[in-house]
C-alpha positions in Angstrom: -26.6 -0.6 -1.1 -27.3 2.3 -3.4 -31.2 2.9 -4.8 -31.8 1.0 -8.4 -31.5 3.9 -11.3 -34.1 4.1 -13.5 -33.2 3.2 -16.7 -32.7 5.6 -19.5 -35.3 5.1 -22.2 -33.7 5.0 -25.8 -33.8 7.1 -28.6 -35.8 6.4 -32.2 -32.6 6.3 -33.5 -31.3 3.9 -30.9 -34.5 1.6 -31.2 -33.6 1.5 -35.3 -29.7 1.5 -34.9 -30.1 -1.9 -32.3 -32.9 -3.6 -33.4 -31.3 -6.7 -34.3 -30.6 -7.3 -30.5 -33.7 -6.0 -28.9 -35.4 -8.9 -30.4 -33.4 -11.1 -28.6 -35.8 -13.0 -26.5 -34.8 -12.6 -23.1 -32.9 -9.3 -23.5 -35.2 -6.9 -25.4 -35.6 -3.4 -24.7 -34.7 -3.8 -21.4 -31.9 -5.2 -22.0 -30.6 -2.4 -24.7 -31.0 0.2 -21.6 -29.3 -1.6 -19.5 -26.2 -1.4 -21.7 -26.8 2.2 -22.5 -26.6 2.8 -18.5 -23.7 0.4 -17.7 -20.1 1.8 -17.4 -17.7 -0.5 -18.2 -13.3 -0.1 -17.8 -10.6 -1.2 -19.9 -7.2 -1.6 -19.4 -4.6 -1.9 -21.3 -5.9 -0.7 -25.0 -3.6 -2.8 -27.1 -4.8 -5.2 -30.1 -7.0 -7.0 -28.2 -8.5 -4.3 -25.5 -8.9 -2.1 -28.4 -11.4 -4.1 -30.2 -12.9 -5.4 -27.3 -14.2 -1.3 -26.8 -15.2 -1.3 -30.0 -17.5 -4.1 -29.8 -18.6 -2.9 -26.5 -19.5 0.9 -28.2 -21.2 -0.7 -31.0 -23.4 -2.6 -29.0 -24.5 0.4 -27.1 -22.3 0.3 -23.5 -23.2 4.0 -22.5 -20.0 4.7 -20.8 -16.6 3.3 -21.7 -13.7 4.4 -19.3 -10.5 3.4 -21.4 -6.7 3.1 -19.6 -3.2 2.4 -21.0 0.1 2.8 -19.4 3.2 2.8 -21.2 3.7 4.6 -24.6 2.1 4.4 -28.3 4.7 2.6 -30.7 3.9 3.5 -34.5 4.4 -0.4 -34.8 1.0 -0.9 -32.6 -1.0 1.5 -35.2 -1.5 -1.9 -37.4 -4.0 -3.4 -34.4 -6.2 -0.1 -33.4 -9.2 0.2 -34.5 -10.3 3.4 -32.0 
């Protein structure tokens, strides 16, 4: 089992840009560093994994490792959003 990280601390532009959810009781602070240290991996970046890393950038997931086999169609342009 690997050593616990210390977490990063967050930025005064962090702290402003997610506010909303450090108030969240329960989550807080701690809970927004957390997310800025967590990696998270998705595959297949079609309509709905697309949005899904969105959300997941917007809510301030540090690391986002994003996959997808096959080929870009100019009909799947209508469902990105990245």
């Amino acid at each position: 089992m690997s050593e616990p990280q210390e977490l990063p601390e967050l930025s005064n532009i962090e702290k402003e840009v997610y506010s909303w959810q450090t108030t969240v009781e329960g989550f807080g602070e701690k809970g927004q560093r957390k997310l800025k240290n967590a990696s998270v991996m998705i595959s297949r970046i079609g309509g709905l994994g697309g949005l899904v890393a969105y959300e997941l950038a917007a809510a301030g997931v540090g690391r986002l490792i994003l996959a997808h086999g096959g080929d870009l169609k100019p009909s799947d342009l209508n469902r990105q959003l990245l």
